[in-house]
N, CA, C and O atoms as a DFTB+ gen file, in Angstrom:
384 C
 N C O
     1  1      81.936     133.363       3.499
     2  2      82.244     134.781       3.520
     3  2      81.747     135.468       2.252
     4  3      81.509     136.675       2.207
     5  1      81.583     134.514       1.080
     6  2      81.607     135.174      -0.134
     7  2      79.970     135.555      -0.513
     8  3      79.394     136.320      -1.286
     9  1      79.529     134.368       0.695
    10  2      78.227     134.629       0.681
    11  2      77.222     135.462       1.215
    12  3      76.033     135.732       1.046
    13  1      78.313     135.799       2.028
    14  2      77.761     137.064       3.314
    15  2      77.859     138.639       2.741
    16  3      77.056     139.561       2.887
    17  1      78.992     138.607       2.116
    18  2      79.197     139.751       1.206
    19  2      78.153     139.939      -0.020
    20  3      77.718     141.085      -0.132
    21  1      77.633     138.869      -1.067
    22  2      76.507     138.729      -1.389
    23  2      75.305     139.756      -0.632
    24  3      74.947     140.905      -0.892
    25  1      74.915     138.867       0.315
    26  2      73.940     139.451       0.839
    27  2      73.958     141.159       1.505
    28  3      72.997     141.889       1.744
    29  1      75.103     141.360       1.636
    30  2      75.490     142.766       2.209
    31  2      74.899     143.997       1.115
    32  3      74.227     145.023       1.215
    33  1      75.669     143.132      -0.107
    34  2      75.367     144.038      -1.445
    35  2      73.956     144.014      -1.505
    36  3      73.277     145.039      -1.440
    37  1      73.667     143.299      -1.582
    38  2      71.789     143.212      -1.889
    39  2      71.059     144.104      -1.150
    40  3      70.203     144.835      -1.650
    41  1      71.356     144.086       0.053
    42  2      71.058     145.124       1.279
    43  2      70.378     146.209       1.208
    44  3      69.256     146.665       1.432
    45  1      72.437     146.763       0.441
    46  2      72.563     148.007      -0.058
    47  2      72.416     148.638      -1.334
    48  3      72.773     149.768      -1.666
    49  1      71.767     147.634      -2.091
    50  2      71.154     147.646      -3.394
    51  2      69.615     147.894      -3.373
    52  3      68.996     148.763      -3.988
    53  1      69.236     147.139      -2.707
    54  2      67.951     147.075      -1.944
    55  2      67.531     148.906      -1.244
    56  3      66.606     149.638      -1.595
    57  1      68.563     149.152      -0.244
    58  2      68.660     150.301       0.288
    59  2      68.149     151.689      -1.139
    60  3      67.143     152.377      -1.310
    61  1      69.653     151.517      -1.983
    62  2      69.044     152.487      -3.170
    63  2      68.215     152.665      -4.092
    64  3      68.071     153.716      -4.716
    65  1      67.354     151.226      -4.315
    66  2      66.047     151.229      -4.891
    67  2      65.135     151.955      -4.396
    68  3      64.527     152.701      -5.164
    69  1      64.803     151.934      -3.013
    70  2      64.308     152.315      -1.926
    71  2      64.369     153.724      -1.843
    72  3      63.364     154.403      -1.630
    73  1      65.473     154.187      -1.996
    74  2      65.504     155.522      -2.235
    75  2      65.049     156.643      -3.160
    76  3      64.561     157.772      -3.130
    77  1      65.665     155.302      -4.354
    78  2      64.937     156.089      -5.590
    79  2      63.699     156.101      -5.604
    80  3      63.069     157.015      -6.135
    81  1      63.196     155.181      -5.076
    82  2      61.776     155.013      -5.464
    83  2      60.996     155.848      -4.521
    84  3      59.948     156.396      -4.860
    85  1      61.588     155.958      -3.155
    86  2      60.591     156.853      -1.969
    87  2      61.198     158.223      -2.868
    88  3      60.349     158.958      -3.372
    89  1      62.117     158.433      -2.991
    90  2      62.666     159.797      -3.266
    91  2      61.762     160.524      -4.503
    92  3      61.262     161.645      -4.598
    93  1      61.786     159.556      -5.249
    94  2      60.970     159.899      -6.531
    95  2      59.573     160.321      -6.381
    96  3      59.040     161.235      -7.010
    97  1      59.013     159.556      -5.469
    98  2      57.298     159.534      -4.964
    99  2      57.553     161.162      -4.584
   100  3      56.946     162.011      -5.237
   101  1      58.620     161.626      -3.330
   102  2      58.312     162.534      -2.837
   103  2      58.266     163.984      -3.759
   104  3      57.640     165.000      -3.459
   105  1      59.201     163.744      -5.085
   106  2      59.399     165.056      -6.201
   107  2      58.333     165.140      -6.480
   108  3      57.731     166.213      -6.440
   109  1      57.630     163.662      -6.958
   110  2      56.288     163.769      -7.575
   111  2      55.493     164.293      -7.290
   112  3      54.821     165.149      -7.866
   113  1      55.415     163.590      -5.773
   114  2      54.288     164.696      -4.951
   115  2      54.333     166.045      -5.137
   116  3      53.431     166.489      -5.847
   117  1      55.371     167.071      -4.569
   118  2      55.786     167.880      -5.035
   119  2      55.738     168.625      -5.945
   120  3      55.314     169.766      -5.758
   121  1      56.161     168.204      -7.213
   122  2      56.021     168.727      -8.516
   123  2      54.664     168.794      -8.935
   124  3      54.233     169.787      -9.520
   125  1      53.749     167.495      -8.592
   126  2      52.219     167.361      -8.873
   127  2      51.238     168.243      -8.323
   128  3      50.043     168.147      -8.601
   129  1      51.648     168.982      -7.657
   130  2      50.748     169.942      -6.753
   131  2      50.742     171.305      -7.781
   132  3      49.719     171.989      -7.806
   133  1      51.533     171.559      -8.355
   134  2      51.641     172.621      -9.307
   135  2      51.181     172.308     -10.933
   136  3      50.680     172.989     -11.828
   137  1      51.563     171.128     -10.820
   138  2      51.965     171.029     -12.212
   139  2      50.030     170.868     -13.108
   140  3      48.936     170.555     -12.639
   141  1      50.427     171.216     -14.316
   142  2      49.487     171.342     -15.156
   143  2      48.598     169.784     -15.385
   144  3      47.423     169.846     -15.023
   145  1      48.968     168.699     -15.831
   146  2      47.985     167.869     -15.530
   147  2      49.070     166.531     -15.037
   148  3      49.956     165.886     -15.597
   149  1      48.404     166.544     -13.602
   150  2      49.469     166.305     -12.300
   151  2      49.244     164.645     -12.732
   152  3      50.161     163.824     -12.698
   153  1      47.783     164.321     -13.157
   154  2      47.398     162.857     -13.683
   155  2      48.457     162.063     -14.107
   156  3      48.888     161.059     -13.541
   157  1      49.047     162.827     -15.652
   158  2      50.301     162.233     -16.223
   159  2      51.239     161.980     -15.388
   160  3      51.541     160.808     -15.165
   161  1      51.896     163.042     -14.751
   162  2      53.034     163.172     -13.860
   163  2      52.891     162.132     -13.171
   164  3      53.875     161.399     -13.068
   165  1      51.535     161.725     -12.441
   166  2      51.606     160.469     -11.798
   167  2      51.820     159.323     -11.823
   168  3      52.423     158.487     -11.150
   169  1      51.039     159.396     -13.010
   170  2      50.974     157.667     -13.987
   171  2      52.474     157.226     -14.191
   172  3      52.954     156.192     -13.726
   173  1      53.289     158.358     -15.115
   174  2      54.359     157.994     -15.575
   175  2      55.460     158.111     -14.424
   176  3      56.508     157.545     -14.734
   177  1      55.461     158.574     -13.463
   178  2      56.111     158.618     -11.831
   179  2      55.988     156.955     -11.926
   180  3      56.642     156.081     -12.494
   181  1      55.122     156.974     -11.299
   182  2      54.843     155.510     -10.846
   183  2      55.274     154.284     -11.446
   184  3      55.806     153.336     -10.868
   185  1      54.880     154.438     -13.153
   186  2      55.372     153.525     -14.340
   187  2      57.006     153.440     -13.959
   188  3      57.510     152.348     -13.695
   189  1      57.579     154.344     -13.953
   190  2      59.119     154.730     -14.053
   191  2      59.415     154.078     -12.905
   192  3      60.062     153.038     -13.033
   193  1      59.105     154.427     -11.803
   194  2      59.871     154.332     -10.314
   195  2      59.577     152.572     -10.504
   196  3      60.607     151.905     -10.402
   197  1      58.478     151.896     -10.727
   198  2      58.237     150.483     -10.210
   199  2      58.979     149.610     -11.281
   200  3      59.256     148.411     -11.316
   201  1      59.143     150.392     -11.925
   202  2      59.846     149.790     -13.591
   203  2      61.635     149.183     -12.725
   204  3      62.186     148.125     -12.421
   205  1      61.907     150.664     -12.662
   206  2      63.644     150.415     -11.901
   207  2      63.447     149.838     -10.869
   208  3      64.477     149.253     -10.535
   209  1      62.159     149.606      -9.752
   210  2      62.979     148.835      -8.565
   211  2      62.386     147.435      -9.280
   212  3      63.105     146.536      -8.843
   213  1      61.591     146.976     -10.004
   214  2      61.011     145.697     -10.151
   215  2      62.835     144.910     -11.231
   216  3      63.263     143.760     -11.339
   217  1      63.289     146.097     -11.708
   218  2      64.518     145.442     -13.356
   219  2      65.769     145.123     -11.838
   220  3      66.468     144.110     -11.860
   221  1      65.874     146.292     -10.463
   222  2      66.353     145.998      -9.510
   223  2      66.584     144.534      -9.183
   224  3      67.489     143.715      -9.346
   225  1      65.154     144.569      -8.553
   226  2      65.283     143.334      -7.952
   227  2      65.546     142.487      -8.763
   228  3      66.704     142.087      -8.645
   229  1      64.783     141.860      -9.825
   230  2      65.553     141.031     -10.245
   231  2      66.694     140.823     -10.357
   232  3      67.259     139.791      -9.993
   233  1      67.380     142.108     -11.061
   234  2      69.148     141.963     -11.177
   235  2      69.732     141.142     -10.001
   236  3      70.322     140.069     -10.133
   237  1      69.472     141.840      -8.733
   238  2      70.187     141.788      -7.963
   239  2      69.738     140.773      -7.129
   240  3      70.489     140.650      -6.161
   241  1      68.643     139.865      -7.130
   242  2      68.042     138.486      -6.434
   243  2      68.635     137.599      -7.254
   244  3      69.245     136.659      -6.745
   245  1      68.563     137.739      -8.703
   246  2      69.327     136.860      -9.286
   247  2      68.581     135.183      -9.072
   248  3      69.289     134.178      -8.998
   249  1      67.185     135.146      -9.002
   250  2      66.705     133.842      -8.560
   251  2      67.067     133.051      -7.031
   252  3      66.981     131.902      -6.598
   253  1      67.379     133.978      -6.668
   254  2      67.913     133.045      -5.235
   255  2      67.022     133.981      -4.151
   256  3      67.352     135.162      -4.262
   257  1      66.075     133.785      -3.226
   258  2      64.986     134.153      -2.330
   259  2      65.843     134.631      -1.175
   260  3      65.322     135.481      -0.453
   261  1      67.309     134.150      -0.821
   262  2      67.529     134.951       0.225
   263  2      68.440     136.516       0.145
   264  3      68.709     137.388       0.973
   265  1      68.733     136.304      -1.362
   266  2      69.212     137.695      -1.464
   267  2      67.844     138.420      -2.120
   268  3      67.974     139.642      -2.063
   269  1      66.712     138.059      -2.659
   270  2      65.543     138.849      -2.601
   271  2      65.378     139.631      -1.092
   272  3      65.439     140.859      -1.024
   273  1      65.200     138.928      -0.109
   274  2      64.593     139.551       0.912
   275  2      65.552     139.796       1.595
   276  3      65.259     139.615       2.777
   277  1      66.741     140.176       1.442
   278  2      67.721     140.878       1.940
   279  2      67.469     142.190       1.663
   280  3      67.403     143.142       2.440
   281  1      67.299     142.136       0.171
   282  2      67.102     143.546      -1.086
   283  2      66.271     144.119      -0.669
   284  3      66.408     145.309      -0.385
   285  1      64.804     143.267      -0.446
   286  2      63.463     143.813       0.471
   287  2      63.492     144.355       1.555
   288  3      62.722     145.289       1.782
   289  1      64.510     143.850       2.629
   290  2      64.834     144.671       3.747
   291  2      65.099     145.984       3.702
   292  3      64.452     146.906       4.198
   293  1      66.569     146.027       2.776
   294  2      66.803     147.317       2.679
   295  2      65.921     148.274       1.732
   296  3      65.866     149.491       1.914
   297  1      65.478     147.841       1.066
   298  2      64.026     148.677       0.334
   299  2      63.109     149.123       1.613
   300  3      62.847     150.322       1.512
   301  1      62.640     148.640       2.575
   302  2      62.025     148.983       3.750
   303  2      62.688     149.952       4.640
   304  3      62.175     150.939       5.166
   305  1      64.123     149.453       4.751
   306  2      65.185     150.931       5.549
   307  2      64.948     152.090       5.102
   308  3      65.564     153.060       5.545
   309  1      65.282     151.797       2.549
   310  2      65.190     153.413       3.165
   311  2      63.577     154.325       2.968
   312  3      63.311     155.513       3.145
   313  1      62.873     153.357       2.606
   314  2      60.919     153.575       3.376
   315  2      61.564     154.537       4.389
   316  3      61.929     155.698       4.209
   317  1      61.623     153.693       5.619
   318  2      62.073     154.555       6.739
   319  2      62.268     155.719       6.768
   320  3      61.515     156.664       7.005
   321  1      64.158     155.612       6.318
   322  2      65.154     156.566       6.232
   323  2      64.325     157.793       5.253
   324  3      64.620     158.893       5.719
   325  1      63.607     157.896       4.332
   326  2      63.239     158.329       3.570
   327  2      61.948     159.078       3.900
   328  3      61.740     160.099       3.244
   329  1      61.104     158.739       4.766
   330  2      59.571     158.939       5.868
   331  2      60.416     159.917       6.501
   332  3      60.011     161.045       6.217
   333  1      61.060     159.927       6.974
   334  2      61.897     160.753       8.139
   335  2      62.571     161.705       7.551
   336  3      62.369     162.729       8.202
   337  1      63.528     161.997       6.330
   338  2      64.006     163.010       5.957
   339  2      63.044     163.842       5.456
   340  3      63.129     165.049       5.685
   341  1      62.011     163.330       4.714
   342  2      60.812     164.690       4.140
   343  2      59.657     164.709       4.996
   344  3      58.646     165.308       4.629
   345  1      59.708     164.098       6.127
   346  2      58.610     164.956       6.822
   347  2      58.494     165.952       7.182
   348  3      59.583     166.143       7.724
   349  1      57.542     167.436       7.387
   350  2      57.318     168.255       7.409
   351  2      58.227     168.971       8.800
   352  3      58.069     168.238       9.776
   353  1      58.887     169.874       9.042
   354  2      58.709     170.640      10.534
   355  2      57.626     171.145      11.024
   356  3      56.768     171.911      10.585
   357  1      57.913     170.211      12.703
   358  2      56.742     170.510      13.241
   359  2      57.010     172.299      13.177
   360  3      57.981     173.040      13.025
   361  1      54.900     172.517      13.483
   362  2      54.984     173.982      13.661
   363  2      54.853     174.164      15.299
   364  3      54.563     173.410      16.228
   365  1      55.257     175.701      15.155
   366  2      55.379     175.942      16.915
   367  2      54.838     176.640      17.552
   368  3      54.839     177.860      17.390
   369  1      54.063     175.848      18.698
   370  2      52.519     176.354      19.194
   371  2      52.932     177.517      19.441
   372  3      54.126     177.678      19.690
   373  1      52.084     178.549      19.432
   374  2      51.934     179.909      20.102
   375  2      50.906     180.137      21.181
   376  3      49.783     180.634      21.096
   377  1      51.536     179.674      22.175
   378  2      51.392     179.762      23.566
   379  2      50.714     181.324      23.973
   380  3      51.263     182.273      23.413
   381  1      49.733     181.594      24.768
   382  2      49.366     182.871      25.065
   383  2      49.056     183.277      26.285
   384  3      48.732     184.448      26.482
C-alpha cells in the first residue's frame, strides 16, 4: 500500500512539472512575440523550465525507475491537459 501511494505521488508530481514546464513554454511564447530580444527570453525560459523538471525528477524518482516513469507519465498528462487548455478558439466560418 505504501508503495502504491509512492507511486500516486510521483504521478502527481510528475503531473506539476508538466505543468510548469508546458505552462511556462506557453508565457514564453507569448511574452516572446513582443518582447525586445525574444532570443534571451528563450534561452533562459528553457534553461529555467528544464532546470526544475530535470532537479524534479530526480527528487522525486529518487533512483528507483518505477517511480521515474510514473513521474514521466504524469509529465505527459499534463503535455495533454496543457495542449488543450491554450489552444486557440476555433474561428467561425462565415457562411454566405
Amino acid at each position: 500500500m505504501n508503495e502504491l501511494l509512492t507511486l500516486l505521488l510521483a504521478g502527481v508530481a510528475g503531473s506539476m512539472l508538466g505543468a510548469v514546464f508546458f505552462g511556462g513554454l506557453w508565457w514564453t511564447v507569448r511574452k516572446g512575440l513582443s518582447s525586445g530580444q525574444p532570443g534571451f527570453l528563450f534561452l533562459y525560459s528553457m534553461l529555467l523550465r528544464t532546470g526544475i523538471v530535470l532537479a524534479g525528477f530526480s527528487y522525486f524518482a529518487n533512483q528507483h525507475l518505477d517511480r521515474l516513469v510514473t513521474c514521466l507519465l504524469g509529465f505527459i498528462a499534463a503535455r495533454i491537459v496543457v495542449t488543450r487548455m491554450t489552444r486557440p478558439a476555433p474561428e467561425a466560418s462565415h457562411a454566405s
